[in-house]
C-alpha atoms as a printed R data frame, in Angstrom:
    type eleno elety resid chain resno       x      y       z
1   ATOM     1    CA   UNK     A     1   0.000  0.000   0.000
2   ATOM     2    CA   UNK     A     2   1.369  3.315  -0.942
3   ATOM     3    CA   UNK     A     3   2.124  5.830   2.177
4   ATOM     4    CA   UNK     A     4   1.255  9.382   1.272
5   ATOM     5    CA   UNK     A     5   3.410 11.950   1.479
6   ATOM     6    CA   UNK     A     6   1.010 14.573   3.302
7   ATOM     7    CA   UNK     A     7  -2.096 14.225   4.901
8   ATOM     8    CA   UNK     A     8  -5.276 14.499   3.349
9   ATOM     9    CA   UNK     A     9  -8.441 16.285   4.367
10  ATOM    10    CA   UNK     A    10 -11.880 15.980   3.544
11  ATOM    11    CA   UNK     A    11 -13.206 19.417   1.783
12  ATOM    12    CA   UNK     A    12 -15.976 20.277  -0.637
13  ATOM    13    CA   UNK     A    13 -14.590 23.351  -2.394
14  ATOM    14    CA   UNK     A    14 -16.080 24.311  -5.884
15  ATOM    15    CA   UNK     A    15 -12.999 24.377  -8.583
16  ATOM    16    CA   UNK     A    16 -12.419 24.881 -12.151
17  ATOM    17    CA   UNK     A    17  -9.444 23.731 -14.506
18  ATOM    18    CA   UNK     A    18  -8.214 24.126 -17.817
19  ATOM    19    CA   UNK     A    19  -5.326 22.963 -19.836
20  ATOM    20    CA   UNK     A    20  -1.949 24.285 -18.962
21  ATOM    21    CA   UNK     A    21  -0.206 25.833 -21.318
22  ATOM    22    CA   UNK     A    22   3.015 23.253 -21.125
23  ATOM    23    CA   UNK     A    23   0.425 20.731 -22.144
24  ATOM    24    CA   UNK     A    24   1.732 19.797 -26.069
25  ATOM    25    CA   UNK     A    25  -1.561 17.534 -26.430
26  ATOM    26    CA   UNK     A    26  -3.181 20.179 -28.313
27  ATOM    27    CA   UNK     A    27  -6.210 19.281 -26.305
28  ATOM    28    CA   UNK     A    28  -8.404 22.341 -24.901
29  ATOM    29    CA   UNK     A    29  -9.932 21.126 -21.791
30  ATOM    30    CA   UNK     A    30 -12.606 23.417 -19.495
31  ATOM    31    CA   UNK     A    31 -14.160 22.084 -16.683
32  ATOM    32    CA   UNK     A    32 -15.834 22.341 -13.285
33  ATOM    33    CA   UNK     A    33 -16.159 20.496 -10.223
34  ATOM    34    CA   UNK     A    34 -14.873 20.017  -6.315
35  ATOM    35    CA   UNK     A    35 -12.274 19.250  -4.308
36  ATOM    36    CA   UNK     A    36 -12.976 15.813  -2.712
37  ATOM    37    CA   UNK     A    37  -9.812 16.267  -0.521
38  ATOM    38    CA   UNK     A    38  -6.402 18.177   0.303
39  ATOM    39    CA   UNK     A    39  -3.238 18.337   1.184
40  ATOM    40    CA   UNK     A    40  -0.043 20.390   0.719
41  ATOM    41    CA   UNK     A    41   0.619 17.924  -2.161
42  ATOM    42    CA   UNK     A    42  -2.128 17.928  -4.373
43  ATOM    43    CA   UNK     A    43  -5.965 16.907  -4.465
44  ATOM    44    CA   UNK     A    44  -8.909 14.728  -5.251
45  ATOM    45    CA   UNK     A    45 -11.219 16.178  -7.580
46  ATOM    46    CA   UNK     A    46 -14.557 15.081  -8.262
47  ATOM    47    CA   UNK     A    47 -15.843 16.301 -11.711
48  ATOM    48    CA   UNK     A    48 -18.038 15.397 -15.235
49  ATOM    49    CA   UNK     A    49 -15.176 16.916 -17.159
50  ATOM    50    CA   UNK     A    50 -12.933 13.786 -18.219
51  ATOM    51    CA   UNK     A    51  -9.031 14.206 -18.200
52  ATOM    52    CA   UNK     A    52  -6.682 11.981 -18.752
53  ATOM    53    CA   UNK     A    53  -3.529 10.949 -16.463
54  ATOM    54    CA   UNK     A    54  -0.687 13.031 -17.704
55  ATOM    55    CA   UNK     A    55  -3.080 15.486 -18.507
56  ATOM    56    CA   UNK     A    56  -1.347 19.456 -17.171
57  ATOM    57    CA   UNK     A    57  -3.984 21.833 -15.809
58  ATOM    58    CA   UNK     A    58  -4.205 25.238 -14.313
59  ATOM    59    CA   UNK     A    59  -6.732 24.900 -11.534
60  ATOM    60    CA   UNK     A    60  -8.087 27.639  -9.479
61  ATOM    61    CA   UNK     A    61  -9.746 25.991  -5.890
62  ATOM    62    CA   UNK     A    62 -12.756 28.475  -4.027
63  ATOM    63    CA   UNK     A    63 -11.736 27.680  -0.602
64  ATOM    64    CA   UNK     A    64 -14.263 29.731   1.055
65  ATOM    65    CA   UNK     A    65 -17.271 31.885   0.402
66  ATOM    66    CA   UNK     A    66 -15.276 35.240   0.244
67  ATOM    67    CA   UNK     A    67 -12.252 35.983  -1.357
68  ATOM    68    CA   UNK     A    68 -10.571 34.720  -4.408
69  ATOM    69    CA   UNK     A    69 -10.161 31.520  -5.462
70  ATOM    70    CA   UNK     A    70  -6.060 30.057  -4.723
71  ATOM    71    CA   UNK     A    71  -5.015 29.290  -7.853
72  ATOM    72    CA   UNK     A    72  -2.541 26.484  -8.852
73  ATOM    73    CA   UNK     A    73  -0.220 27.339 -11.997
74  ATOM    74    CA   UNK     A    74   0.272 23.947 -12.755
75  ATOM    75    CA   UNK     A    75  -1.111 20.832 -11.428
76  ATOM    76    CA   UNK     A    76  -0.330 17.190 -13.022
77  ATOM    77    CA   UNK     A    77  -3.403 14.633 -13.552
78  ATOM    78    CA   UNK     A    78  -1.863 11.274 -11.340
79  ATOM    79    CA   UNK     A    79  -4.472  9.419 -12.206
80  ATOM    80    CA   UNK     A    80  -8.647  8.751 -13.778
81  ATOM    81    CA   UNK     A    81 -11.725  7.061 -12.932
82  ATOM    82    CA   UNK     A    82 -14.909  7.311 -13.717
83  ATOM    83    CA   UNK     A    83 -16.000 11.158 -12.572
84  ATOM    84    CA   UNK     A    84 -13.175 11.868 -10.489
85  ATOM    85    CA   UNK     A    85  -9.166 12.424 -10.714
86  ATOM    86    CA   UNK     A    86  -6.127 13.465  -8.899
87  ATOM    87    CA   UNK     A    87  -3.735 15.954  -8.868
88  ATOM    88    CA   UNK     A    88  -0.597 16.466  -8.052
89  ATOM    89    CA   UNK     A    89   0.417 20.594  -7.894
90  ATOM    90    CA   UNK     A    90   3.484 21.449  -9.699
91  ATOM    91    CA   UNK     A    91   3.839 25.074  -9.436
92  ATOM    92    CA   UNK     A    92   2.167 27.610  -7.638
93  ATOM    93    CA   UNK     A    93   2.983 30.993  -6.248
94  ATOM    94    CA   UNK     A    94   4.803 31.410  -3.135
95  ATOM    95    CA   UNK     A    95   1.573 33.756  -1.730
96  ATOM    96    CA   UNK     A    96  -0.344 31.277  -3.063
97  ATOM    97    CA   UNK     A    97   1.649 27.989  -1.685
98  ATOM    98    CA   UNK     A    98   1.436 29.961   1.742
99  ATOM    99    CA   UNK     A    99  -2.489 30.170   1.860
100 ATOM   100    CA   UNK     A   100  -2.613 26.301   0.958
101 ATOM   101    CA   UNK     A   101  -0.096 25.907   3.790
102 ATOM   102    CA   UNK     A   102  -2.137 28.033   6.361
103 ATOM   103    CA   UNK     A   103  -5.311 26.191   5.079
104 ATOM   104    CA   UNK     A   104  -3.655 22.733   5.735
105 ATOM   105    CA   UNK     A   105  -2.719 23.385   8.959
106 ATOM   106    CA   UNK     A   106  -5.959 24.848   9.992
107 ATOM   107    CA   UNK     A   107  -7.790 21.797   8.808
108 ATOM   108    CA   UNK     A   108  -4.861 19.369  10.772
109 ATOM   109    CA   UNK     A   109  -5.934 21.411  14.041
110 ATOM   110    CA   UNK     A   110  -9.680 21.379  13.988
111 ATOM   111    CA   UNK     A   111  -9.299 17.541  13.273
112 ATOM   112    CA   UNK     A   112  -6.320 17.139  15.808
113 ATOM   113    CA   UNK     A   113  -3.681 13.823  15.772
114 ATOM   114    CA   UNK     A   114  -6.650 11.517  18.078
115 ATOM   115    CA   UNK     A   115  -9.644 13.620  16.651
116 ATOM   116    CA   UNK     A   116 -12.352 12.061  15.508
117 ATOM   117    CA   UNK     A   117 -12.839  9.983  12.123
118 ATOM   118    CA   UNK     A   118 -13.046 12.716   9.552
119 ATOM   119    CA   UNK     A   119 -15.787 10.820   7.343
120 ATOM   120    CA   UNK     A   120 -18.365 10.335  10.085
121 ATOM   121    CA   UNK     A   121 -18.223 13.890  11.779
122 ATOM   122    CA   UNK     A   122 -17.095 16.408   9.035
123 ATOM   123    CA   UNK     A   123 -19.547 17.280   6.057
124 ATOM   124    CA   UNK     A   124 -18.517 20.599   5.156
125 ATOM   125    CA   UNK     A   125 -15.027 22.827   6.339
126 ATOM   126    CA   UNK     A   126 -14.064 26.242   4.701
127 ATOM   127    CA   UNK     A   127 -11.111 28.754   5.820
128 ATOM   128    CA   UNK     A   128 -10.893 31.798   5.515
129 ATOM   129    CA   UNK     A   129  -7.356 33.746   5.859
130 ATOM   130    CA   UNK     A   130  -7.132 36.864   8.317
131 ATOM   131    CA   UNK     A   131  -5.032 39.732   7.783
132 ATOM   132    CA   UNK     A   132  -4.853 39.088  12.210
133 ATOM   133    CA   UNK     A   133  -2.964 35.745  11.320
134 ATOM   134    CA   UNK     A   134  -5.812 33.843  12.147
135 ATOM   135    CA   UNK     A   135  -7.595 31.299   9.843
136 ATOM   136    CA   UNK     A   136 -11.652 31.563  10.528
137 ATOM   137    CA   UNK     A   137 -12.899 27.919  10.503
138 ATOM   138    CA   UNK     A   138 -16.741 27.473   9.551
139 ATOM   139    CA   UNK     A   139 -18.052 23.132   9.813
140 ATOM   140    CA   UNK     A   140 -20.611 21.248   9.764
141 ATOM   141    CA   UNK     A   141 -19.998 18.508  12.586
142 ATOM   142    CA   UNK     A   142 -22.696 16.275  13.499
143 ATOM   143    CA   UNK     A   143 -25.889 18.309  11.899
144 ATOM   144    CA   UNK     A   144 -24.376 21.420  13.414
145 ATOM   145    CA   UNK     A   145 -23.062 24.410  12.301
146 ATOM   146    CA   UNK     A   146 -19.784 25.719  14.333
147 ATOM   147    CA   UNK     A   147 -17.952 28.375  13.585
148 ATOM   148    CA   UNK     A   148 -14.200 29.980  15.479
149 ATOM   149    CA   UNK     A   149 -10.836 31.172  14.653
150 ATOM   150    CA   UNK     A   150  -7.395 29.093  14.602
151 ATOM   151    CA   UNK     A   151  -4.077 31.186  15.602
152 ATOM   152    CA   UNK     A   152  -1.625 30.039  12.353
């Protein structure tokens, strides 16, 4: 069984890709969908859009309500089934690799190393950045909304 790199946590952020310009396949490729998951690494995207392993995108991931969307300069397709895909990001930058980073970590400290099994409690988790250095956490966790702030 292959041992992941980072840690991966459940998410349901809206994203859209297209082809990268590095990408020599003279395919154009548009699409829509979520992020299943996330870590510092990459992603698992769920979407109706087909793309092939090997496939280069620029994607751009809506991690909360407000703001912009992070975008990823250049993410690699790892692998394809069926409606969904993952992705391995390439290139990014460094503002934008430090927002993932902050995002990551918030999501590692609302779950905590003993917390609870992310598939049966979380439904829903965004995070918003504040210029305070705090991360605003909004969940869903058992049928309930909760809503605080994480110190980065």
């Amino acid at each position: 069984m292959e041992k992941r790199k980072d840690p991966r946590f459940p998410v349901e952020w809206p994203l859209s890709f297209s082809h990268s310009p590095i990408s020599f396949r003279g395919i154009q490729i548009n699409g829509s969908g979520k992020a299943d998951n996330i870590s510092a690494g990459g992603c698992k995207v769920e979407s109706d859009t087909t793309v092939d392993t090997g496939t280069f995108l620029e994607v751009r991931i809506q991690m909360s309500e407000e703001g912009s969307p992070m975008e990823i300069d250049l993410a690699v397709v790892r692998w394809s089934r069926n409606e969904a895909f993952g992705l391995e990001f390439i290139n990014m930058r460094p503002e934008e690799q430090e927002r993932l980073q902050r995002s990551v970590k918030a999501l590692e400290r609302v779950r905590g190393p003993n917390g609870p099994s992310w598939t049966n409690v979380m439904r829903r988790l965004s995070c918003s950045p504040f210029p305070t250095g705090s991360i605003k956490i909004k969940a869903v966790l058992h049928h309930k909304y909760v809503s605080g702030y994480v110190d980065r």
